[in-house]
N, C-alpha and C positions, 0 to 999 in steps of 0.2 A: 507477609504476616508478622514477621519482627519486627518492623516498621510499626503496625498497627500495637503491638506488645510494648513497646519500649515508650509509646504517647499515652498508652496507661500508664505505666509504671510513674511517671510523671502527674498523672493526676491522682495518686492514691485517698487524699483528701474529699475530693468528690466523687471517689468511687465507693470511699467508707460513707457517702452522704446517700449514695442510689443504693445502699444495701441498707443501711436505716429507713429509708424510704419505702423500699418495698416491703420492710416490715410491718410499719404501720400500715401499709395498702392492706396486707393478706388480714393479718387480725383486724382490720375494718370489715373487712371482705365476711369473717366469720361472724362478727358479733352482727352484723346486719341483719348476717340469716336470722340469727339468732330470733332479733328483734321484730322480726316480719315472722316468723312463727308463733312470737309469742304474742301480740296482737291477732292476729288470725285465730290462733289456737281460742285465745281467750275470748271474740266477738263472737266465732258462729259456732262454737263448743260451750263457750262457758256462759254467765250471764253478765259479762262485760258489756256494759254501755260506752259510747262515744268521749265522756266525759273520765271515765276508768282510760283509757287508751290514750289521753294528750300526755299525761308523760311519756310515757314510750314511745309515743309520735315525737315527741320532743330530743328522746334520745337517738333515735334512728334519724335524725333531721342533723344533729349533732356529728355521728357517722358518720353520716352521706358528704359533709364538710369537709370530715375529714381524711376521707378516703380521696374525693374529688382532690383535695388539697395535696395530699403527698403523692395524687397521679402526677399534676401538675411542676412539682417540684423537681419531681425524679426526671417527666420533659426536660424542663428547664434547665437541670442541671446536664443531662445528655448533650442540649443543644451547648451547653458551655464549655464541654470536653469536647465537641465537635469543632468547635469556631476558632478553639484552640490548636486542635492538632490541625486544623486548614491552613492557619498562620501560619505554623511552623513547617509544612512541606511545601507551603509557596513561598517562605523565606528560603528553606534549603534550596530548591531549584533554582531560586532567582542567584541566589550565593556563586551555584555552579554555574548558571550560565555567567557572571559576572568576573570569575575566576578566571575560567576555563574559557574564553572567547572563540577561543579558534579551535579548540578539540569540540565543542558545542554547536560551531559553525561547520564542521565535517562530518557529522551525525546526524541523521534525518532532516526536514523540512522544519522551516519557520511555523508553518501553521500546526504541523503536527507536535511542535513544544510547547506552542499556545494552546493548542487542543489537553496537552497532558496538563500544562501549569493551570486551565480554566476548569473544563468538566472533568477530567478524573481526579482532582483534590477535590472539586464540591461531591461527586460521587462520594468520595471518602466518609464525607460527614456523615452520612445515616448511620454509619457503622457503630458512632460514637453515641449519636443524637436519636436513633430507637432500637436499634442492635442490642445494644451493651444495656442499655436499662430494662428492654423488655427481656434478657437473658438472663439476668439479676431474680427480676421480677416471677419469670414461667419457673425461677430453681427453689424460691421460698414460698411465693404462695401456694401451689400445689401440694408440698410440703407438707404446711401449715393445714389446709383443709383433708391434705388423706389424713393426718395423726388425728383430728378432731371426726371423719367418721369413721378410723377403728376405733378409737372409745365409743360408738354409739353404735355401730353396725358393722361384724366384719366382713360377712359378705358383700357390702356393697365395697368396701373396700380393696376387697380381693379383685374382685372386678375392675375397677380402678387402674389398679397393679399391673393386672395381664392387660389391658386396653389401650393403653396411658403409652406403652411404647412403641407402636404401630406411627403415632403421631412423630417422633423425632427418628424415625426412622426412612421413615417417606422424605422426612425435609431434608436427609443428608443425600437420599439418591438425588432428590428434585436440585438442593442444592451444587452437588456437584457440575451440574448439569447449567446451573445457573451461574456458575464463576465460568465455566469456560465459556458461554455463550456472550457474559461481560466482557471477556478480554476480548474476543470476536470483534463485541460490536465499537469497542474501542481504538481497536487497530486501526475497523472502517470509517473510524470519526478520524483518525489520526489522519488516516490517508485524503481521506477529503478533504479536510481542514488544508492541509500540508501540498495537496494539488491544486487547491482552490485560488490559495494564496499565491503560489507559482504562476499560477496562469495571470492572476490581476498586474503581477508585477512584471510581468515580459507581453501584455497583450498585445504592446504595439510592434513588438521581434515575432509573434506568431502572425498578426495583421497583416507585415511585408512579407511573411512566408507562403502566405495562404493556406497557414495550419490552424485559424480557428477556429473554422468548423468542424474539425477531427477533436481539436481538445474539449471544444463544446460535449461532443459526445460522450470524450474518457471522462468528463465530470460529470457527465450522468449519469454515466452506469457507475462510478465512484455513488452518487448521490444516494441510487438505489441498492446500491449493494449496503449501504450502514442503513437506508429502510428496512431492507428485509432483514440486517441483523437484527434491528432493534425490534421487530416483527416476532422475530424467532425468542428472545426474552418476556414477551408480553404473556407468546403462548404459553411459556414455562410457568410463568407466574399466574396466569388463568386457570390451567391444569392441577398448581397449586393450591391456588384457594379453594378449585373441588372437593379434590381429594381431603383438605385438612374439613373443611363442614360435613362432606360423607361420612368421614372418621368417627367425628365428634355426635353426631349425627346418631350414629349407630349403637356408639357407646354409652350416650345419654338412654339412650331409648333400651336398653338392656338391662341399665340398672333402673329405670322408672317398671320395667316389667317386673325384677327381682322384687322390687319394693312393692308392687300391685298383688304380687301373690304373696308376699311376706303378711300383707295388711289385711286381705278378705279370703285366702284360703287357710291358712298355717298360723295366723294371728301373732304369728312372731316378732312384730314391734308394734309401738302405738305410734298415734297421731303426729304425735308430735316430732318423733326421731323419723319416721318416712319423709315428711314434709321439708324436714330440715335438711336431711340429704338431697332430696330434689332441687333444692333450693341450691346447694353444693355445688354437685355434679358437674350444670353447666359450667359455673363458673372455675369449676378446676381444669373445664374443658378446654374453655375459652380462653383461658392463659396460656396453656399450650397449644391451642391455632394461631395466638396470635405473635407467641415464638415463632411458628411455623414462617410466618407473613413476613416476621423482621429478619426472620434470619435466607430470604430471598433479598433481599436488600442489604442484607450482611456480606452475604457471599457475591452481588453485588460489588459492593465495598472493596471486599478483600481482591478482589480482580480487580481494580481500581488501584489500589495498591500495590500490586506487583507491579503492576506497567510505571507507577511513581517510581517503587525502589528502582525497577533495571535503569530507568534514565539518572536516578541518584547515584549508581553502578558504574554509570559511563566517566562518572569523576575519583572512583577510588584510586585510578591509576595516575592522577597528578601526581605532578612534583612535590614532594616532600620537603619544607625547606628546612634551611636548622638558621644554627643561631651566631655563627661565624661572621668576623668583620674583615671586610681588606682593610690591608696599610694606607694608611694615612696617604697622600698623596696623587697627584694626577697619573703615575705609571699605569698604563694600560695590563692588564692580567694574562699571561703569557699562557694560549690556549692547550691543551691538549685532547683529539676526539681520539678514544681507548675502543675497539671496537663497536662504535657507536647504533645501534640499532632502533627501525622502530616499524610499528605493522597499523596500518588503519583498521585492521578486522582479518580474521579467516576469509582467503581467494582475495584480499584486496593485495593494493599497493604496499611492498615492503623495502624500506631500507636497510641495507646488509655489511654489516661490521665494516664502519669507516673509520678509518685510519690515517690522522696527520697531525702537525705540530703546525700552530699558529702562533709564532713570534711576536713580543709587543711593536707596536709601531709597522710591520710589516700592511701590505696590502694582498688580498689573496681574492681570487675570483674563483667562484663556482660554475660552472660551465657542461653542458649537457643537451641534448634534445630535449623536447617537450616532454614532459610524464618521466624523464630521470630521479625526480627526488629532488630538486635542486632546491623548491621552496620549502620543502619537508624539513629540508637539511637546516636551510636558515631560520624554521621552527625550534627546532631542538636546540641551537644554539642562543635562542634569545628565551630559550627556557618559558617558551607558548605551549610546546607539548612534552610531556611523558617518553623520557627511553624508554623503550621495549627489552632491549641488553646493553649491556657498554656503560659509560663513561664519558662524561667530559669534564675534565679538570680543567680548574682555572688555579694558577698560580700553585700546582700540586694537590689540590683539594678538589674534591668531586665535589660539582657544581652545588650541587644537595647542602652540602653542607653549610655553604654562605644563608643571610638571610635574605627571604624575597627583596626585601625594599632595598638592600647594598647593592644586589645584580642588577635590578632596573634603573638604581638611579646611574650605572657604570654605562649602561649603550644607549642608542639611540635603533630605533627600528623604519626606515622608512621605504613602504610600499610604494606600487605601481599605484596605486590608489588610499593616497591617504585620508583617515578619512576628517574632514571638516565639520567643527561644531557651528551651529547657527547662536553667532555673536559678533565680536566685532573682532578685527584683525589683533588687537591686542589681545582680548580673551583667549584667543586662538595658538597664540605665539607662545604667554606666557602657562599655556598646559604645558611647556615643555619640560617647567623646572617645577619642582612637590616646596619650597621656598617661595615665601615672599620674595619680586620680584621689581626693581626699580621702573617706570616709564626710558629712563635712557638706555637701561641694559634690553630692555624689550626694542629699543628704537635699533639701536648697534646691532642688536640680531639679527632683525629684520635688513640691514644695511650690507650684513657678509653674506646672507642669503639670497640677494639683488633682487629683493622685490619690494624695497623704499622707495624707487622709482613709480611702481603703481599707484604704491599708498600715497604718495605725493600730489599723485594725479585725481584725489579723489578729495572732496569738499571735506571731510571730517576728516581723511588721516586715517590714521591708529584705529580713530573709531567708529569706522565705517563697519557697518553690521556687513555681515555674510550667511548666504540661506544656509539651511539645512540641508547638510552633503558638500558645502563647497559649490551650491548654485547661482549663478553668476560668475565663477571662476574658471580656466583654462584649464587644464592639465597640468604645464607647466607653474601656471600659480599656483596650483595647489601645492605642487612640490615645492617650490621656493617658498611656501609657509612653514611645509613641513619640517624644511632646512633651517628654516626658524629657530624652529623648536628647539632644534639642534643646537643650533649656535648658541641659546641661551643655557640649556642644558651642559653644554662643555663637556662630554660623554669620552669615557677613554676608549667604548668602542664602539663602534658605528656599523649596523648590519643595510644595506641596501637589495631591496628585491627589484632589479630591473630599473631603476628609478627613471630612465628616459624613453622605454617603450611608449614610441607613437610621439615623440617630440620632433618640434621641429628643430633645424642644426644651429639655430641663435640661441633658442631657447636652453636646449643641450649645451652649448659653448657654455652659457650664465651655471647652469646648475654645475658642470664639470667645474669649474672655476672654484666653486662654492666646496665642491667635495673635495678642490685639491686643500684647499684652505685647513676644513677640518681636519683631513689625514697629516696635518704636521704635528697633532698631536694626540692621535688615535689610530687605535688598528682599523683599517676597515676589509671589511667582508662583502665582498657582490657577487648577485648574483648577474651573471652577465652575459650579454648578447650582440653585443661592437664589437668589431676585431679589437679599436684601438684601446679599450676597454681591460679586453683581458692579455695582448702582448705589454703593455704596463704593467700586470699585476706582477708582481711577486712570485706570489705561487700561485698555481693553479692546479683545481680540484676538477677533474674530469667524469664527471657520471655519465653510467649505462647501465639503465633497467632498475635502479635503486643499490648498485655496486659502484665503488670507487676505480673506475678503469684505469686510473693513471693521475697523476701528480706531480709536480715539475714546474719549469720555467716552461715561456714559451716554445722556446729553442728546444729545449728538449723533451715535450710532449711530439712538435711536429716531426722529431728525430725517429721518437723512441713507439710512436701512438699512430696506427695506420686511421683510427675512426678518428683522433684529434685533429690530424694530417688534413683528410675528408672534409669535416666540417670546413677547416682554416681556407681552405680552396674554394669553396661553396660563397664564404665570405666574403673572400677576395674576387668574386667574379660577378659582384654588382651589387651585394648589400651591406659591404662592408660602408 
C-alpha cells in the first residue's frame, strides 16, 4: 500500500486534474436533472410546445457533452497514472534483478518473477486507471447531489444519510475478502508459472528419469489449483455486484415511496421537487455501486502490490556502496573477513562468523564438502551478496565503503560455468574490461589464456560468432574465454569457483598454466577440489556446515584437522 501512496504522491498534477473532473461530472449530473424536469415539468403540466423545449433540448444536449466528456477525461487520465506507475515497478524489478543477480537467482523460480514482473504490475493498473478516479468521483458527486436534495427535501435526504452507508460497508467486508483471495490466486499463478517453466527447461533430465508423467501431473493440479483460486475471486465479485444493486435496489425504492406519499397523501412537495429527486436518487446510488465494483478491483490491486513490494523487499538488503577510491596503482587490497556472516532466509543455509586475513599477492583456497558455504563465501567476497553480520575490509575499510565500479573493476570472478554471450570471440573477450579496448590487447589476451589456438583454427578468427550460452563451445573453452577476460582486465584479485570441475587433464594443465600466470600479480581466491590445488595454496579455509573448521597451511590442517586429515586421504586414494 505504500508503494501504491508514494506513485500518487508523484502524480499530484493529474490527481488535481481527476478532482476537477469529477466536479464537472457531479454538477453535470445535477443540472441535467434539472433540465429533464424542466422540460417534462413544462410539456405535460404546462402548455409548452415542442418548439418552447429545443432550447433546453439544446442545453441538456450541451450537458450530456459534457458530462460524457469529463467521464472520459477522468478514464484517460487514470489510464495515464496507471501506465505510469506500470513503468515504474517493472523498471524497479527489472533494476533489482539486474543488480542483484545472484541474490535474485536464489529466490524463487524464473517463472514466478516473470509471473510477478507481467500480471501483478498489470493487475496493478486498475488501481490507478478506475480505483482512484471512481473514488474521487463516489466522494464529490454524492456530495454534491445530497446538499442539492436538503435544499429541496430533507427527508428524502435523511434517508440518503442512513442508507448510503450499508453500501461502503459491505465493500470493505467483501473487500477484505477480495485482497486476500488476490494474493491466493497470485501465489497459484506464481507457482505455476515458476513450475511450468522448470519443467520446459529440464524435460529432457525428467525424460531420462522417467519422471515426466508425475511432473505432468504436479502441473496440473498446479494448473487447477490457480483455476479454482481464480474461481474463488469471481465468486466474491459476483456476490458483490448482488448485494451493491440489492442495496441500491431497496434504497431507491424507499425514497420513491417517501416521495409517493409525500405527493398524494400529505401533499408536502410539488411536482417538480419529487421528480427531481427521483431523478437523483439513482444516480447518487449508482456512484456508490459503482465504488463498490472498483473498489473490488482496488483491493485486487492492492494485493497485487504487496506481492511487488515483498519481491522489491528482497533487494533492501544489498550492499550499500559509498564513495571511496583505492590508491592508484596495481597492489592487490590486503583482505580482511571480521566475523563475516550471512543467512539465505529463516531454517535455511547459514554462514557463521568467518574469520581470516587475506594477504595481497597470497593464494588461498576454500575448501569443504558439498553444502559448506564454500560458494556462499566466494559471494560475499566478490560483493554478489549482502552480509548478514561482520565485515570485510579491504585495505582497512569495510568493503561498503569503496565505490561499486572501484570493487569490480579490482577482481575478476570466474565460475564453473561461465556464462557466454552470443557474439563473436572478440565481443566476448573484450566484456572483460568497462574501457575501450585495442584488437592486439584483445588478441594477447586471448593468447595468455591458450585459446588463440582455437580461434586460429577457425575461418574468421576473433570473429567468429558464438551461440547463445557458449553453444558450440567445450567446457574448457568456455573457461579459457573466461581467462580472457581476465587477462584483458588485469584484475589485482581473481576469485575462482572450481574453475576445472569436469576438465579433462590437458585441458586443466592450459587453464593451470593460465591461472599461474595471473597470480603473479594478483591475490587469488579458490574454491577448490584437487588435492594439488589446494596443498599449493597458501592458506587454506576449511568449512563445516557454514563454520570456519580450521585455517592453515596444508601441513598444518592435515596436523591439526581430523575431518581435513579425512578428506586429504579420500583424495589421495584415487581422485586426487
Amino acid at each position: 500500500m505504500d508503494k501504491l501512496k508514494a506513485m500518487m504522491k508523484q502524480q499530484k498534477k493529474r490527481m488535481a486534474l481527476l478532482v476537477l473532473f469529477a466536479l464537472i461530472a457531479g454538477t453535470m449530473v445535477i443540472a441535467q436533472a434539472y433540465l429533464l424536469v424542466i422540460i417534462i415539468e413544462d410539456a405535460f403540466l404546462g402548455d409548452a410546445n415542442l418548439t418552447d423545449a429545443l432550447p433546453w433540448l439544446g442545453i441538456l444536449l450541451l450537458v450530456l457533452l459534457f458530462r460524457t466528456g469529463s467521464t472520459y477525461l477522468s478514464g484517460r487520465t487514470g489510464v495515464k497514472i496507471g501506465a505510469h506507475a506500470k513503468a515504474e515497478f517493472r523498471q524497479s524489478l527489472l533494476h533489482q534483478y539486474k543488480v542483484t543477480p545472484v541474490q535474485a537467482s536464489i529466490t524463487g523460480q524464473s517463472g514466478g518473477k516473470v509471473s510477478i514482473l507481467m500480471d501483478a504490475v498489470d493487475e496493478v493498473e486498475s488501481y490507478f486507471s478506475s480505483y482512484i478516479p471512481q473514488v474521487i468521483q463516489s466522494s464529490l458527486i454524492p456530495l454534491l447531489i445530497l446538499i442539492v436534495v436538503f435544499t429541496q427535501h430533507v427527508n428524502s435526504g435523511l434517508i440518503m444519510i442512513i442508507t448510503a452507508p450499508f453500501i461502503p460497508i459491505f465493500m470493505i467486508i467483501i473487500g477484505m475478502q477480495t485482497q486476500k483471495k488476490s494474493e491466493e490466486q497470485l501465489d497459484k499463478l506464481a507457482s505455476f508459472s515458476g513450475g511450468f517453466l522448470d519443467t520446459l527447461q529440464g524435460l529432457t533430465t525428467l525424460k531420462l528419469f522417467g519422471r515426466a508423467r508425475k511432473q505432468k501431473q504436479t502441473i496440473e493440479k498446479s494448473s487447477l489449483g490457480f483455476r479454482d483460486a481464480t474461481m474463488e475471486i469471481l465468486k466474491v465479485a459476483f456476490t458483490s455486484s448482488f448485494m451493491l444493486e440489492l442495496i441500491s435496489m431497496l434504497s431507491i425504492g424507499i425514497i420513491a415511496l417517501e416521495i409517493a406519499l409525500q405527493l398524494i397523501l400529505f401533499d408536502g412537495i410539488t411536482f417538480f421537487v419529487g421528480f427531481l429527486i427521483l431523478i437523483l436518487a439513482p444516480e447518487f446510488y449508482t456512484s456508490l455501486k459503482e465504488l463498490g465494483s472498483a473498489f473490488h478491483n482496488g483491493q485486487s490491486s492492492i494485493g497485487a502490490a504487496k506481492k511487488i513490494a515483498e519481491e522489491l523487499t528482497e533487494s533492501d538488503n544489498e550492499i550499500t556502496w559509498g564513495e571511496k577510491e583505492f590508491p592508484e596503482g596495481h597492489q592487490p587490497p590486503n583482505l580482511k573477513l571480521n566475523q563475516v556472516s550471512f543467512s539465505y532466509g529463516v531454517d535455511q543455509f547459514h554462514l557463521s562468523a568467518i574469520e581470516a586475513s587475506l594477504p595481497p599477492y597470497s593464494s588461498v583456497a576454500i575448501v569443504g564438502r558439498s553444502g559448506s558455504g564454500k560458494s556462499t563465501l566466494l559471494h560475499l567476497l566478490a560483493g554478489l551478496l549482502p552480509l548478514s553480520g561482520g565485515n570485510v575490509f579491504a585495505d582497512g575499510s569495510p568493503l561498503s565503503d569503496y565505490k561499486e565500479s572501484e570493487w569490480f573493476s579490482k577482481l575478476s570472478y570466474i565460475s564453473q560455468h561461465p556464462y557466454i554471450f552470443s557474439g563473436t570471440f572478440a565481443e566476448n573477450i573484450a566484456i572483460g574490461s568497462t574501457n575501450d579496448v585495442s584488437r592486439e590487447a584483445i588478441q594477447a589476451a586471448a593468447e595468455q589464456a591458450g585459446i588463440m589456438d582455437l580461434v586460429q583454427s577457425l575461418e574468421k578468427g576473433l570473429d567468429t560468432r558464438v551461440g547463445e550460452a557458449g553453444r558450440g563451445l567445450s567446457g574448457g573453452e568456455k573457461q579459457r574465454l573466461a581467462l580472457a577476460r581476465a587477462f584483458l582486465n588485469q584484475p589485482s584479485l581473481i576469485l575462482f569457483d572450481e574453475p576445472t570441475t569436469g576438465l579433462d587433464l590437458k585441458t586443466e594443465r592450459i587453464l593451470q598454466n593460465s591461472i599461474r600466470k595471473l597470480s603473479e600479480n594478483a591475490t587469488i581466491i579458490t574454491v577448490a577440489h584437487r588435492l594439488h590445488t589446494i596443498k599449493n595454496a597458501d592458506q587454506i579455509l576449511f568449512l563445516e556446515e557454514g563454520k570456519l573448521a580450521g585455517k592453515g597451511t596444508h601441513e598444518e590442517l592435515v596436523a591439526s584437522l581430523p575431518a581435513y586429515a579425512s578428506m586429504v586421504s579420500v583424495q589421495q586414494g584415487g581422485t586426487a
